[in-house]
N, C-alpha and C positions, 0 to 999 in steps of 0.2 A: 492367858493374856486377859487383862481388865475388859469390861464391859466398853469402858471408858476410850483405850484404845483401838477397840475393835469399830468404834462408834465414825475416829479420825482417820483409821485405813479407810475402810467403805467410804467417807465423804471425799479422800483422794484418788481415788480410784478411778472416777470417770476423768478427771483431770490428768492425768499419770498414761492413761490410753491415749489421751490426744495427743498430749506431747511429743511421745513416741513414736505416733503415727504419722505425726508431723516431720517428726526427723526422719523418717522413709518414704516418706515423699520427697524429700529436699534434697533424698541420698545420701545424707550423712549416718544413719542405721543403715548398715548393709545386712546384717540378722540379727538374730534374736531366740535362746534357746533359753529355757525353765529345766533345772535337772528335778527328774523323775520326783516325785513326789514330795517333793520341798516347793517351799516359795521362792526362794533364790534360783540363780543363773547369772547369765552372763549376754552380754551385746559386741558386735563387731561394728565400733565406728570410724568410717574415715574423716581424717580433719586434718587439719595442716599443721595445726602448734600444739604444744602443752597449752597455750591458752583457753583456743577453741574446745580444747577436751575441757577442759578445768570449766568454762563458762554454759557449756553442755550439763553438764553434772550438777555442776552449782543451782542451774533454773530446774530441772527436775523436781516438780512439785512432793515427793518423796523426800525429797533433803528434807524438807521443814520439819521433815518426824524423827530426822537425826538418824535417817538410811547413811550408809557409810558406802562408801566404792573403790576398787583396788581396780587402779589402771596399769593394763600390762602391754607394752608396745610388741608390735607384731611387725615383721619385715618379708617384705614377699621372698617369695621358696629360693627362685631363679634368681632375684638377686642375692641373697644368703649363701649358693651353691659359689655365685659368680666370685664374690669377698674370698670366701673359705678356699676355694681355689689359688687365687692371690696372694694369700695367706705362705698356702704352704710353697706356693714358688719360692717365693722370698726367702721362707726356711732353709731348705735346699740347696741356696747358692752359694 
């Protein structure tokens, strides 16, 4: 990685920890994991729309450097069991 790069990670960085830490204060970060010896990972947040995702992601002081994010929607277990239950009744009849 350039000198040059490494120069705009470090100056985002203290910026990038608050933001974050501001979104788990506010509840909307529920966690937060780093896979094993990379710099990537991933975050579990709750929001209400695609928008509020989309406006999360967007201020992330990381976008400016052209960080990219793949949002993947998650549905709680007990309702998921509840659906696929329903599902197969319907099949059945």
């Amino acid at each position: 990685m350039p000198p040059e790069m490494m120069k705009t990670i470090l100056a985002v960085i203290p910026a990038e920890i608050e933001y974050w830490k501001a979104l788990k204060e506010k509840g909307k970060l529920l966690a937060s994991y780093t896979f094993a010896g990379g710099s990537e990972g991933f975050g579990i947040l709750d929001v209400k729309s695609n928008e509020e995702l989309n406006d999360i992601l967007a201020k992330d002081p990381a976008s400016l450097m052209g960080v990219s994010f793949e949002a993947i929607p998650l549905v709680d277990f007990e309702y998921s069991l509840k659906v696929f239950k329903e599902v197969i009744e319907r099949a059945v009849k």
